[in-house]
N, C-alpha and C positions, 0 to 999 in steps of 0.2 A: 504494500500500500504506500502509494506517496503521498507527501505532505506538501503543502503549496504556504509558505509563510510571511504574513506583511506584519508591519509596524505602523499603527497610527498616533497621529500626534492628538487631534480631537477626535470627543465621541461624535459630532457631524457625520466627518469621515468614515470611522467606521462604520455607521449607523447605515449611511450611503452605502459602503462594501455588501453590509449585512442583506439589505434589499437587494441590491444585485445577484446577491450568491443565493438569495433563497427563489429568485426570478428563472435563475440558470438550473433550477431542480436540485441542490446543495444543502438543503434543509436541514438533514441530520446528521451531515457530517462536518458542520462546522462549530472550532474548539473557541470561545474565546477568555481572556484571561487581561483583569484589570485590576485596579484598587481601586475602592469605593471611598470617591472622593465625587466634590460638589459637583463638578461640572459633568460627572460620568452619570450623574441620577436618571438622566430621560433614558441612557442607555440601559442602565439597571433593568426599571420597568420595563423595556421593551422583549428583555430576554425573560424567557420562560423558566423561571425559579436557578435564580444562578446559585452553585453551593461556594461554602464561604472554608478558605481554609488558610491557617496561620501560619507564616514562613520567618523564619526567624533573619532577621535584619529587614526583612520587609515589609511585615505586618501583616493586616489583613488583607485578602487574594479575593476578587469574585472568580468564577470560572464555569461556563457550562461545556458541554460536551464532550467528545473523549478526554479529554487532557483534566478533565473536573475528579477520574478519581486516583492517578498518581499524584496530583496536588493534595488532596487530604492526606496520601500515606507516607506522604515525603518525609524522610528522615535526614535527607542531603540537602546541599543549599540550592539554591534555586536555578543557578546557571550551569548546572550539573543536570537538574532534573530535564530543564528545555533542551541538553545538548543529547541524553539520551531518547527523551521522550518525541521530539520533531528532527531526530537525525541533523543535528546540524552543529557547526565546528565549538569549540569551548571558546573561542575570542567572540562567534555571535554570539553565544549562552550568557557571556557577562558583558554583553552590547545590551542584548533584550532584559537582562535582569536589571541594570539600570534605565534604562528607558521606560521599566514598568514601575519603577521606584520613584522615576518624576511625574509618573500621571500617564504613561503610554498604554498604548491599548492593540495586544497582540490578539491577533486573529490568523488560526489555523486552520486550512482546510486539510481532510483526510479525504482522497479518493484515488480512485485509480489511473495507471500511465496514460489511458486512453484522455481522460478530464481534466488533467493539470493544466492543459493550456487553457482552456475555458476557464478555469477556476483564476487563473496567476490575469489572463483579460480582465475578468471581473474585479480581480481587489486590483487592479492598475489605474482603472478607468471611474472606479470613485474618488480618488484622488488628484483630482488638476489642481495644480496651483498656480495654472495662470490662464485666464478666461483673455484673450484677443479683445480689446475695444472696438466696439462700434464706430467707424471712419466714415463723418457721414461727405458726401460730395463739397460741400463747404467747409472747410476743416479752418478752424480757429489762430489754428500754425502762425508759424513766420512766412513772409511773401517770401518766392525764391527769389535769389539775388542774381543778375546776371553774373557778376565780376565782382572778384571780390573786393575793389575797389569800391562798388558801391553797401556795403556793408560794414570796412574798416575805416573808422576817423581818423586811425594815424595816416593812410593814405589821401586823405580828402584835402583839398587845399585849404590852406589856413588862411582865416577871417580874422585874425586877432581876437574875435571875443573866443575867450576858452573857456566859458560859460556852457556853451552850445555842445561841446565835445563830453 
């Protein structure tokens, strides 16, 4: 089974991922794992009974699916538990384990080779962080200059008032 794994900064974003991955038919196989802090509460309620369990230097953990019951039995620290539990190296284990100790919000999907690329599209494409402006036909801009003479004052001939400049 592969695992497909993103890092988000706000619960928006995840929140966003989460609707896409359950759109894509991903329902029950997605893990996700935060601390229950202010800004994470709308995502709280959205998830369906997250379990709570205590990691030590970390505090409290929410976490729902597959990864919700090696979090409770955890006897190891916590970037040990993400490096065996989602297969991935011990420099991400203690990237993710601090990223979740500021407020990050990990979301795993579990499926198979054939769905990773659908799954890894879908948590790509909740996250834009940069929306293209709208450029409408009249744009607000600077005129174009033909030369750059007409643009620089040190080129311009001088008038003695240096007021103007």
């Amino acid at each position: 089974m592969a695992k497909v794994v993103r890092l988000f900064r706000s619960p928006d974003t995840a929140d966003k991922a989460l609707g896409l991955l359950r759109d894509k038919g991903f329902s029950n196989e997605i893990a996700v794992v935060f601390r229950p802090m202010e800004q994470n509460r709308g995502l709280t309620a959205k998830l369906a009974g997250p379990s709570k369990s205590a990691i030590g230097g970390l505090g409290e953990l929410l976490s729902t699916g597959p990864i919700s019951t090696p979090l409770k039995e955890n006897k190891e620290e916590m970037a040990a538990l993400l490096t065996k539990e989602l297969g991935i190296s011990a420099e991400q284990g203690k990237y993710y384990e601090f990223a979740l100790r500021i407020g990050g919000i990990l979301l795993a999907v579990y499926t198979d080779e054939s769905k990773t690329s659908l799954a890894r599209q879908a948590l790509k494409s909740a996250e834009t962080l940069w929306k293209e402006p709208a450029v409408s036909a009249k744009s607000p801009g600077f005129v174009k200059a033909g030369r750059t003479v007409d643009t620089n004052p040190v080129d311009a001939p001088m008038s003695g008032d240096f007021r103007r400049y």
